[in-house]
C-alpha positions as CSV (number, residue, x, y, z in Angstrom):
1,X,-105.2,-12.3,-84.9
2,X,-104.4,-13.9,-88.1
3,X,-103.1,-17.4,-88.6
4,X,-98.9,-17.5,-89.1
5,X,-99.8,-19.3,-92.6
6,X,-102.4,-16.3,-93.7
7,X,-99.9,-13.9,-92.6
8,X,-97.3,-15.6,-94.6
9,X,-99.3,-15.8,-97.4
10,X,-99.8,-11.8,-96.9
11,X,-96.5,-10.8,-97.1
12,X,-96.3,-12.8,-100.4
13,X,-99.2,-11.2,-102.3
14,X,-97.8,-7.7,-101.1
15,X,-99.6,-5.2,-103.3
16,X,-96.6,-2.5,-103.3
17,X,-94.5,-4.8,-104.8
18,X,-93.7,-3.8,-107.7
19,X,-92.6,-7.7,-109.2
20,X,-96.6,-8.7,-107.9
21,X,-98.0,-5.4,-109.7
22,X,-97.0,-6.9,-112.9
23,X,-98.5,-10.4,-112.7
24,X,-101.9,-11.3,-113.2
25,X,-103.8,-13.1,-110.6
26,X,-103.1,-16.1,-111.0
27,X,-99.1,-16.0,-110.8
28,X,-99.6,-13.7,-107.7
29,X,-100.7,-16.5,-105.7
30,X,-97.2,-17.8,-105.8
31,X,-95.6,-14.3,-104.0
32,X,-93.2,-11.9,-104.5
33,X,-90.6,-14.3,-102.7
34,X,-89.9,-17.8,-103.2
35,X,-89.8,-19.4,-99.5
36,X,-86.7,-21.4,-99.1
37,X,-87.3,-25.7,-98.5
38,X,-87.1,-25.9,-94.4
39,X,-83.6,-26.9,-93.5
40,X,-82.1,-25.0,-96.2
41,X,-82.3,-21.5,-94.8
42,X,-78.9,-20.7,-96.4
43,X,-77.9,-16.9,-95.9
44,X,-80.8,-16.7,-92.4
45,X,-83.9,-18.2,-91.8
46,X,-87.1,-16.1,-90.8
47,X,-86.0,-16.1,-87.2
48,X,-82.8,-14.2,-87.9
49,X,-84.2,-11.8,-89.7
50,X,-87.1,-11.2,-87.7
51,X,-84.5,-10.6,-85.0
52,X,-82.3,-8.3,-87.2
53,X,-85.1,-6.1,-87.9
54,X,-86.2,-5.1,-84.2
55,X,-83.4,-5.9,-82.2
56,X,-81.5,-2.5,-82.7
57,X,-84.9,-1.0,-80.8
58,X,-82.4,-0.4,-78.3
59,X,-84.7,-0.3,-74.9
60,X,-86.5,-3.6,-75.1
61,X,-85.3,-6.9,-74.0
62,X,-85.4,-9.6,-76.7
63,X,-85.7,-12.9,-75.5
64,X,-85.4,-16.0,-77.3
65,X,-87.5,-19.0,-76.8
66,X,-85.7,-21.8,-77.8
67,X,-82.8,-23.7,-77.2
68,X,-79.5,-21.7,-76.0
69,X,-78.3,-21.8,-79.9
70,X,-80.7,-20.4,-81.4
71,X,-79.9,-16.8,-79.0
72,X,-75.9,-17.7,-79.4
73,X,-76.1,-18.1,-83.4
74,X,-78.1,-14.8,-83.8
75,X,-76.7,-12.2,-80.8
76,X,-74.7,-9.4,-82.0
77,X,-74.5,-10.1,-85.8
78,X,-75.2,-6.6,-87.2
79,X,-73.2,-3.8,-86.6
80,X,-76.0,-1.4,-85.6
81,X,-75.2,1.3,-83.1
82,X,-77.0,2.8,-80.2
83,X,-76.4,6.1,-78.6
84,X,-78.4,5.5,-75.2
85,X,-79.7,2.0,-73.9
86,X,-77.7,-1.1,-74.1
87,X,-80.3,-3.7,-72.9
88,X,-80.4,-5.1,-76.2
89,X,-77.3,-6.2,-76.5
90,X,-78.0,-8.3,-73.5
91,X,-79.2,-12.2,-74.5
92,X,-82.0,-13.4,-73.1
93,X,-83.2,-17.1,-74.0
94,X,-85.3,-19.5,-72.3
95,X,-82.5,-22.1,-73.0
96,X,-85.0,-25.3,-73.4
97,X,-83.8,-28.5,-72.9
98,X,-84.5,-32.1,-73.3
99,X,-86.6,-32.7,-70.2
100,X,-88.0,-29.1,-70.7
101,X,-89.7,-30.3,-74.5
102,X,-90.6,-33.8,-72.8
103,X,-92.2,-32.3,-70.0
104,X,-94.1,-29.9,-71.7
105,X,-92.7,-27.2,-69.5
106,X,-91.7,-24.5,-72.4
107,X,-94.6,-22.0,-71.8
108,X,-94.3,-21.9,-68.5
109,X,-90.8,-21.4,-68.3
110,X,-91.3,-18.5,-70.9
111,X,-93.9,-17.1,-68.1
112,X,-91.1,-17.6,-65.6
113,X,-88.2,-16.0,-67.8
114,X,-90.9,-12.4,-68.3
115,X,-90.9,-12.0,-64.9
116,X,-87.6,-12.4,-64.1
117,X,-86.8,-9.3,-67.0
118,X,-89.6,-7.2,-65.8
119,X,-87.9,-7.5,-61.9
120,X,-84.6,-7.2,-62.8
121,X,-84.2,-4.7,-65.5
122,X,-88.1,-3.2,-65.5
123,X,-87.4,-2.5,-69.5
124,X,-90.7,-0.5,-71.2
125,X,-91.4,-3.6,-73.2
126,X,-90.3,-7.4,-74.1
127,X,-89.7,-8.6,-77.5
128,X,-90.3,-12.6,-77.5
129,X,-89.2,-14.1,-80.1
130,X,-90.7,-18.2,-81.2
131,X,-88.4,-20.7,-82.8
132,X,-88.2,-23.7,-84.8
133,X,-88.4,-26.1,-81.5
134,X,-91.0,-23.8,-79.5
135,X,-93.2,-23.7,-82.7
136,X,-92.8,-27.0,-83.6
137,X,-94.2,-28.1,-80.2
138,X,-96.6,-25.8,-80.2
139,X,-96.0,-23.2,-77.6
140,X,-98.8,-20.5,-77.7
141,X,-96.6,-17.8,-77.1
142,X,-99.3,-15.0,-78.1
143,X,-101.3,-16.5,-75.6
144,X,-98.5,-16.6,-72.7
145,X,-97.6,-12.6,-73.9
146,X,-101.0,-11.3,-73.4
147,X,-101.4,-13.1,-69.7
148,X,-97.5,-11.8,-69.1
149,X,-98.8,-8.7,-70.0
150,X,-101.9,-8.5,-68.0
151,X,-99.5,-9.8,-65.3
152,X,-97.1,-7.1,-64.8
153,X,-98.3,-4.4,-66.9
154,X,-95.9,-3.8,-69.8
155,X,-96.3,-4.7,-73.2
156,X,-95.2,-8.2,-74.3
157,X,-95.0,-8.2,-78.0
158,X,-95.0,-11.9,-79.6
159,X,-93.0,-11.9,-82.6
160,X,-94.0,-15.4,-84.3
161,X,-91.6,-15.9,-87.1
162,X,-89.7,-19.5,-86.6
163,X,-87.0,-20.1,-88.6
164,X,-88.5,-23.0,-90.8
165,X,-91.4,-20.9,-92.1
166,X,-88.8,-19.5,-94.6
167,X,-85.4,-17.0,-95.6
168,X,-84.5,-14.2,-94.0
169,X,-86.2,-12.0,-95.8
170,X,-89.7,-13.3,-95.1
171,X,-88.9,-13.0,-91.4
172,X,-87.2,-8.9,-92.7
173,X,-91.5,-8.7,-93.0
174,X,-92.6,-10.9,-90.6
175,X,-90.8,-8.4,-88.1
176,X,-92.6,-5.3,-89.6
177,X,-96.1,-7.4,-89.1
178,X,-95.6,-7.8,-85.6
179,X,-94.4,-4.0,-85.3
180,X,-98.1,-3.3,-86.9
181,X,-100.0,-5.7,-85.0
182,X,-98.7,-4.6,-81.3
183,X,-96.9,-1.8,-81.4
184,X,-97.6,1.3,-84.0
185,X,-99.9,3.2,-82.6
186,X,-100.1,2.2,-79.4
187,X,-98.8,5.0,-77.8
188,X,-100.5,9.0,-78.5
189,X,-97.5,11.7,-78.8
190,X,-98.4,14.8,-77.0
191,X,-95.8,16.8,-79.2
192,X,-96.8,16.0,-82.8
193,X,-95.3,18.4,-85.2
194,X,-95.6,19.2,-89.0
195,X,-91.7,18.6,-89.8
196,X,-92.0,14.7,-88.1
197,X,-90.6,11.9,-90.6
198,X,-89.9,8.8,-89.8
199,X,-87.0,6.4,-91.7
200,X,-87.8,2.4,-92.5
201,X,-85.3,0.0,-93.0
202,X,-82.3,1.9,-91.7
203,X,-80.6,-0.3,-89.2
204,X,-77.7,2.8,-87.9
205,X,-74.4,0.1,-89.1
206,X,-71.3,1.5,-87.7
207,X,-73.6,4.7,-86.5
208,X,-73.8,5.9,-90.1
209,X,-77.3,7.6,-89.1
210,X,-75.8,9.7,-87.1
211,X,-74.0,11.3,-90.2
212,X,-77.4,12.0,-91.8
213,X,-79.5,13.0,-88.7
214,X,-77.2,16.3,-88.2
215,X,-78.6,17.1,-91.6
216,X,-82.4,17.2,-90.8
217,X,-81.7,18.9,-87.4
218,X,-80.1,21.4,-89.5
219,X,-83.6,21.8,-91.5
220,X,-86.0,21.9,-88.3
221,X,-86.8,18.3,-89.4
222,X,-87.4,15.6,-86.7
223,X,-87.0,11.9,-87.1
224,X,-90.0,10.7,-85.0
225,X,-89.0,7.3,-85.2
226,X,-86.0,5.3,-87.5
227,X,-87.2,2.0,-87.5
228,X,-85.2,0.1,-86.6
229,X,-81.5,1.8,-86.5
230,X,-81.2,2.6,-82.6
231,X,-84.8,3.4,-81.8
232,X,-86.1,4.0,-78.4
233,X,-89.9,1.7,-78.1
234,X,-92.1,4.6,-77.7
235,X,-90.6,6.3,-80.7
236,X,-91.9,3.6,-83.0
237,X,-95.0,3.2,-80.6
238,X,-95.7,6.9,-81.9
239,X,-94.7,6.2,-85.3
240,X,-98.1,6.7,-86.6
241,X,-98.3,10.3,-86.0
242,X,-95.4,11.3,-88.4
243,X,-96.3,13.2,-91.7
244,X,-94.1,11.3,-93.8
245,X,-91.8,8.4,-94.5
246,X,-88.8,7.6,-96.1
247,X,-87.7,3.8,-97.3
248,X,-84.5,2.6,-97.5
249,X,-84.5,-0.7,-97.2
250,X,-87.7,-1.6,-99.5
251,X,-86.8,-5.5,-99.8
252,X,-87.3,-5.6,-95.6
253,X,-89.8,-3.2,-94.8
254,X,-92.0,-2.6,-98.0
255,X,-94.9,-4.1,-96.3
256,X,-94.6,-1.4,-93.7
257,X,-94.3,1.3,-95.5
258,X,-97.3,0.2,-97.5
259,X,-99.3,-0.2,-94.3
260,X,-98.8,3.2,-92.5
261,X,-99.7,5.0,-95.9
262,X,-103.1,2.4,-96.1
263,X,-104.1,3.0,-91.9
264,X,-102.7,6.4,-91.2
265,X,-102.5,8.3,-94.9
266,X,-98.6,8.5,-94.1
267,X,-96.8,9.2,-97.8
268,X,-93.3,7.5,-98.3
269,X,-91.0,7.2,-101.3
270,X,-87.7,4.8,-101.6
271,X,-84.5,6.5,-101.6
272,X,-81.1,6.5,-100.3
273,X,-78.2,8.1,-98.3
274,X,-75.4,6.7,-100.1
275,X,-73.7,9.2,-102.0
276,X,-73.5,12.8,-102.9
277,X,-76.4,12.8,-105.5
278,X,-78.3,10.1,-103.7
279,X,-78.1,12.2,-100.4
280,X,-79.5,15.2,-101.9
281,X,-82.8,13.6,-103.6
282,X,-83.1,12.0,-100.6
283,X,-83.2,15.4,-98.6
284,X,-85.3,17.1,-101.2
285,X,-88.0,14.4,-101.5
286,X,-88.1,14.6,-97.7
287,X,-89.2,18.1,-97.9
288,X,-91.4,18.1,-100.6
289,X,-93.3,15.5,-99.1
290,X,-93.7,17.6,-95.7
291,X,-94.7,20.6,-97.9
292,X,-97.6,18.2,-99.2
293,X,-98.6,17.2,-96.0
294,X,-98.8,20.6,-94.8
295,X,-95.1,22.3,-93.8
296,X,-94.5,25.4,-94.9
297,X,-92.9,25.9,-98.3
298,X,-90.2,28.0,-97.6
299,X,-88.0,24.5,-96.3
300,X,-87.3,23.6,-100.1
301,X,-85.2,26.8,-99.8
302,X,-83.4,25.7,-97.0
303,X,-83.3,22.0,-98.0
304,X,-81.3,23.6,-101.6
305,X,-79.2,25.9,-99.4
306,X,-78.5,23.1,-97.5
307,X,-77.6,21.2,-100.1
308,X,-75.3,23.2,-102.0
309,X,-73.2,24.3,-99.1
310,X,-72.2,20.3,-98.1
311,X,-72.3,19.2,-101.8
312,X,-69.4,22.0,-102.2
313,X,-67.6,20.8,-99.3
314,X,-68.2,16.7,-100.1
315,X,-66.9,17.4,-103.9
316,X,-63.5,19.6,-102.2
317,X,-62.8,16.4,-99.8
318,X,-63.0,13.9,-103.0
319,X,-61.0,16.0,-105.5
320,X,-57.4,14.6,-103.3
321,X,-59.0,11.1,-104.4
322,X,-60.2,11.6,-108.0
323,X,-56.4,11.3,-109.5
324,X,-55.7,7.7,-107.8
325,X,-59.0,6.3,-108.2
326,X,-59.8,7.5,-111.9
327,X,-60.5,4.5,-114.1
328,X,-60.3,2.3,-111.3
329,X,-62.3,-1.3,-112.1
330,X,-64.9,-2.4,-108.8
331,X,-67.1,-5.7,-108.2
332,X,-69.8,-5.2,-105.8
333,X,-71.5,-8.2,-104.7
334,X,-74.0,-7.2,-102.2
335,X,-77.6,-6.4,-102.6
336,X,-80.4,-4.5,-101.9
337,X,-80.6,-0.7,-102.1
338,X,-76.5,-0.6,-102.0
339,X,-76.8,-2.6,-105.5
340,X,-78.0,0.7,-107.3
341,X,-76.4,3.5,-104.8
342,X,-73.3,2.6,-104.1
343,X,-73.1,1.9,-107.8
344,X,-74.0,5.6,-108.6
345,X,-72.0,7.0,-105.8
346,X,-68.8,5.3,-107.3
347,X,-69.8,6.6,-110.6
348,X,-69.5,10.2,-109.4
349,X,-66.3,10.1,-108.9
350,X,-64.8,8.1,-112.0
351,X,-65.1,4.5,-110.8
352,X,-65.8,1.7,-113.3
353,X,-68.2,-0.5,-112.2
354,X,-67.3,-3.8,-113.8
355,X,-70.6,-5.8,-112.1
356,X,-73.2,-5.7,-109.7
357,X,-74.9,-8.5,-107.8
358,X,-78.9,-7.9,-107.9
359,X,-79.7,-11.5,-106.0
360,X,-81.6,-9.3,-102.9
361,X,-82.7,-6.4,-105.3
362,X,-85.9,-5.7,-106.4
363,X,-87.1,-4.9,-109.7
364,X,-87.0,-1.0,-109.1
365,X,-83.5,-1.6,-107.8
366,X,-82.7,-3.5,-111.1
367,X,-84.4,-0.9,-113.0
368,X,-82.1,1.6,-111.4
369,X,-78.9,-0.1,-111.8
370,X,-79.9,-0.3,-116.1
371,X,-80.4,3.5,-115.7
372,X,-77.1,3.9,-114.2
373,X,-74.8,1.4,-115.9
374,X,-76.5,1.2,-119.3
375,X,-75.7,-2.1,-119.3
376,X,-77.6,-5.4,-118.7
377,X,-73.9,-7.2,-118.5
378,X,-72.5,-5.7,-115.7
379,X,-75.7,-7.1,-113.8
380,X,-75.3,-10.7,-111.9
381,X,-78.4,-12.3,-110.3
382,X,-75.7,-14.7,-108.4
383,X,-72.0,-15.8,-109.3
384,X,-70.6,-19.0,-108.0
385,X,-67.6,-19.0,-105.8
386,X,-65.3,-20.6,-108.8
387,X,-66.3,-17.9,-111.0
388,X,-65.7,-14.6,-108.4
389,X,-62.2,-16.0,-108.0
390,X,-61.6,-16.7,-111.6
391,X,-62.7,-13.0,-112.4
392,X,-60.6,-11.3,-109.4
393,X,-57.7,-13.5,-110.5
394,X,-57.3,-12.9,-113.9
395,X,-57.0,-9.2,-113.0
396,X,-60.6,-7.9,-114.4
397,X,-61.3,-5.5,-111.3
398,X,-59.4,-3.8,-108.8
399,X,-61.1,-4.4,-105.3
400,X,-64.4,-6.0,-104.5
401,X,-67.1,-4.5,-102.3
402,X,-68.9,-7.1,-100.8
403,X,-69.8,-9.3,-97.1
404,X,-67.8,-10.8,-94.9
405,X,-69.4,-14.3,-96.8
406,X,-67.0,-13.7,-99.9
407,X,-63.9,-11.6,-98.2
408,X,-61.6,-15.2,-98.6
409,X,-62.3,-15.5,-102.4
410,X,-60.7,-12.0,-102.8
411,X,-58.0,-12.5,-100.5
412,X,-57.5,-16.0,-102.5
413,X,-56.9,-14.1,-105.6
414,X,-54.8,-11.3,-104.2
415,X,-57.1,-8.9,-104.7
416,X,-58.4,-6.0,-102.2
417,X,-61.5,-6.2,-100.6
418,X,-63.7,-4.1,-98.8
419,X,-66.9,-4.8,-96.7
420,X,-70.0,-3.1,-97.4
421,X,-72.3,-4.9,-95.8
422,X,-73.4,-5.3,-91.7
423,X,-70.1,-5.9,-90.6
424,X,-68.4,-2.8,-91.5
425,X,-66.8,-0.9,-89.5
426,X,-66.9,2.7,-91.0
427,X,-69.8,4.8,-92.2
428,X,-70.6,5.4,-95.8
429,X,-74.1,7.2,-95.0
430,X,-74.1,10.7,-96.2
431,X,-71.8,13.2,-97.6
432,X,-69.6,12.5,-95.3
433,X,-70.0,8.5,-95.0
434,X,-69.2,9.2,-99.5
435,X,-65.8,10.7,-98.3
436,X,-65.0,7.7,-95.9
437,X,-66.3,5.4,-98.3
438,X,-63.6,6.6,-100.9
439,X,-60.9,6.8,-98.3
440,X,-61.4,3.3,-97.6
441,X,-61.2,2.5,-101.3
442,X,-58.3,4.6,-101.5
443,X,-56.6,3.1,-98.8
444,X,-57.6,-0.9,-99.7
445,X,-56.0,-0.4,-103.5
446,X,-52.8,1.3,-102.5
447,X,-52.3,-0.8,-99.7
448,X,-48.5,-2.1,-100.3
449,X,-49.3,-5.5,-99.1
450,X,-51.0,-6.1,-102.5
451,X,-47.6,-5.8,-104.6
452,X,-45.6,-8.2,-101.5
453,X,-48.1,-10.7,-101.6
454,X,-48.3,-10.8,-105.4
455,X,-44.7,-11.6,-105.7
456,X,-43.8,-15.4,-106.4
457,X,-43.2,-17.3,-102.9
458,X,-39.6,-18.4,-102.8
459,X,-40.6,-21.7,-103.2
460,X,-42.3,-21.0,-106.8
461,X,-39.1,-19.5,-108.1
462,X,-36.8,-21.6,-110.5
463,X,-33.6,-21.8,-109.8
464,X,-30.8,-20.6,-111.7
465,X,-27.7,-22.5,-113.3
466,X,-24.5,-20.4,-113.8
467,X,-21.3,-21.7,-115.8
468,X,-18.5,-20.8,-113.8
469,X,-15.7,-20.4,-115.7
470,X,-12.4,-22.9,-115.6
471,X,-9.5,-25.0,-116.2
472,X,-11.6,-28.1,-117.4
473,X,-12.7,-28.8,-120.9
474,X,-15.9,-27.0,-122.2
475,X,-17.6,-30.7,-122.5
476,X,-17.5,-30.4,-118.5
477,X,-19.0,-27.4,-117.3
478,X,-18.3,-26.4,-113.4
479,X,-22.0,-25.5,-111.5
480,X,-22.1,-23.2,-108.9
481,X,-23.5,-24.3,-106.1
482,X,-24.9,-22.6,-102.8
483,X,-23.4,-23.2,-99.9
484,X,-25.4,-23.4,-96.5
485,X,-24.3,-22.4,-92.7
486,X,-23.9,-25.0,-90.7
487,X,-25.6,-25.3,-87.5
488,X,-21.8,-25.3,-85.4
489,X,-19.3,-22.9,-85.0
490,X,-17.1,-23.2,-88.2
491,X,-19.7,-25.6,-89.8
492,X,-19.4,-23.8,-93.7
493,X,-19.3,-25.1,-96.7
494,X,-19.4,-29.0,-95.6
495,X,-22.0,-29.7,-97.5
């Protein structure tokens, strides 16, 4: 196995890349990614996102080895969904201690804490995961995973990605390495078919894959394996055998994608289910792709059938919402694939896009988002705090689509807000995720709370002066004054 440092290095010089493609050799040495200075793993560190790509494979036990915060600052912070297993939202850790480092005692405490999760829950694998601490003290934890393995006969898959070695987005690949090196293709389907896909980089938030799924069920098309929105352990050990791929999330598994094409000829293209339009590419690229690979032809019939019949009934749901959302101005501050299609899906339906953060995008996203907007203005590589509030203040957009990171700066300025990003609670994948999505813009804008709390507090109200008239000489005007209840019975106009 590769060194952690050559497979960092790797993952920097990724050929599909599309920001490496257009440097010459020299420049690519530096990476498509610039790692973050340890200690300064603002927005996640490689352990996080090592663990937010495979924890929603729903059947595995994840266990952390490392102190007990390192488990208690990443457990549960997606909002992925599962429709079966629940063992990985159970936390495992090794919780180290003091005496534990001193005494050398980590790896055999990680032995210890394998056998304890292979008696009590007998899962069909064990993720485990090294840490700042466990790396820095050098715990061979590949070495105490294959013995574990040996040991009790189940795969135990190291995932060696501590947090220092860089952002979140290293670890994002890091997590797709290990899913190469130990688990693809480790397992022989006995049912391959010629409709199998599988779907990288969706992570099912708020179950919004199981609005899309229906859709390729509909089409005799089966997801062999979604990587890693609620996947089973042998689905993804099978992965290999699928005829095609679809990308969604190309910033965190573009190395992945790459791979399978380069070891098992499996074609993929980029795309995304947010949106009417989007949707339907995404559908039809999926069956031309099959139809390469060998499928017969007559699905790009079906797949256009298909199409038309929930683009009809998607369009009927979102005339009620054209009228009060016309015109209407949005900031989206989020990243990634939702930096281009959200942006077009908005579009569609007569939403101004007043700007678009592209800090996580990559330079297909941002050549997508000129395409769409037309202009380079509305585009933001990162907007200070100061400045979000200045621009959601002075009135220049309506809501703001973004993470939970940024909700306060809109509430600050008394603007609506909606989250986009893993927190959510709703599902904006699909034709009918686009209807929800819209409803919940509806419903944020026209919320009636926005015209209360932009009132002036009573407190920021002058008062008023009023000349009463009387008996006295014009030179000495009477005042009217407010008299207060008193606390007693009786108690008016005292003071």
């Amino acid at each position: 196995m590769p060194s952690l440092t050559a497979k960092i290095q790797d993952v920097f010089n990724e050929p599909a890349c599309e920001k490496n493609r257009s440097k010459d050799a020299k420049a690519r040495k530096s990476g498509c990614s610039k790692p973050l200075i340890p200690g300064a793993a603002a927005g996640g560190c490689a352990f996080d996102g090592a663990k937010i790509v495979l924890q929603p494979i729903t059947d595995v036990a994840h266990l952390i080895h490392a102190p007990l915060a390192c488990e208690g600052n990443s457990w549960d912070n997606r909002g992925s969904a599962s429709s079966g297993p629940m063992l990985w939202r159970t936390s495992f850790t090794t919780d180290l201690t003091e005496l534990d480092v001193v005494m050398g005692q980590g790896e055999r405490k990680l032995f210890k804490a394998i056998r304890e999760i292979n008696e009590a829950h007998a899962p069909p694998a064990i993720f485990v995961y090294s840490t700042c601490v466990t790396a820095l003290i050098g715990d061979d934890i590949e070495a105490v995973c294959k013995r574990a393995s040996e040991k009790f006969g189940l795969p135990v898959v190291p995932v060696n990605a501590p947090g220092f070695v860089g952002s979140k987005n290293l670890g994002n690949k890091l997590a797709g390495e290990t899913l190469l090196d130990h688990v693809i293709g480790t397992v022989e389907p006995d049912d391959v078919g010629s409709y199998d896909i599988n779907i990288l980089g969706e992570f099912n938030l708020s179950g919004e894959f199981w609005l899309v799924k229906p859709l390729l069920d509909r089409l005799g098309i089966r997801v062999r394996a979604c990587i890693p929105g609620d996947a089973r352990y042998r689905d993804v050990a099978c992965a290999h055998r699928a005829k095609a791929s679809m990308l969604v999330c190309s910033t965190a598994l573009i190395n992945l994608a790459r791979e399978m094409k380069e070891r098992w000829d499996i074609p993929f293209f980029e795309g995304s289910f947010y949106g009417i339009t989007d949707t339907s590419e995404a559908l039809r690229q999926i069956a031309k792709l099959l139809v390469a690979k060998g499928a017969n032809p007559e699905i790009l019939k079906r797949t256009e059938a298909l199409i038309e019949e929930e683009e009809a009934i998607a369009w009927k749901k979102l005339a009620a919402y054209r009228p009060r959302l016309q015109g209407k101005r949005v900031l989206l501050n989020t990243g990634g694939v939702k930096s281009w299609s959200v942006v077009h899906a908005l579009m569609e339906i007569g939403i101004e896009i007043v700007g678009t953060s592209i800090k996580k995008s990559t330079v297909e996203d941002k050549e997508r988002i000129k395409q769409v907007l037309k202009d380079e203005n509305h585009m933001f590589e990162s907007m200070a705090p100061r400045e979000l509030y200045t621009m959601l203040a002075d009135h220049k957009a309506d809501i703001m689509l973004s993470g939970g990171r940024t909700q306060f700066i809109a509430l600050k300025a008394k603007t609506p807000w909606l989250d986009i990003n893993q927190e959510r609670h709703h599902p904006y994948a699909g034709y009918d995720g686009m209807v929800e999505l819209v409803r919940q813009i509806d419903l944020a804008i026209h919320n009636p709370i926005w015209s209360e709390v932009r009132e002036p507090a009573p407190w920021e109200c002058q008062p008023t002066v009023e000349e009463l008239p009387s008996m006295q000489s014009e030179t000495e005007p009477v005042y009217a004054f407010q008299r207060f209840v008193g606390t007693a019975a009786g108690d008016y106009g005292k003071r």
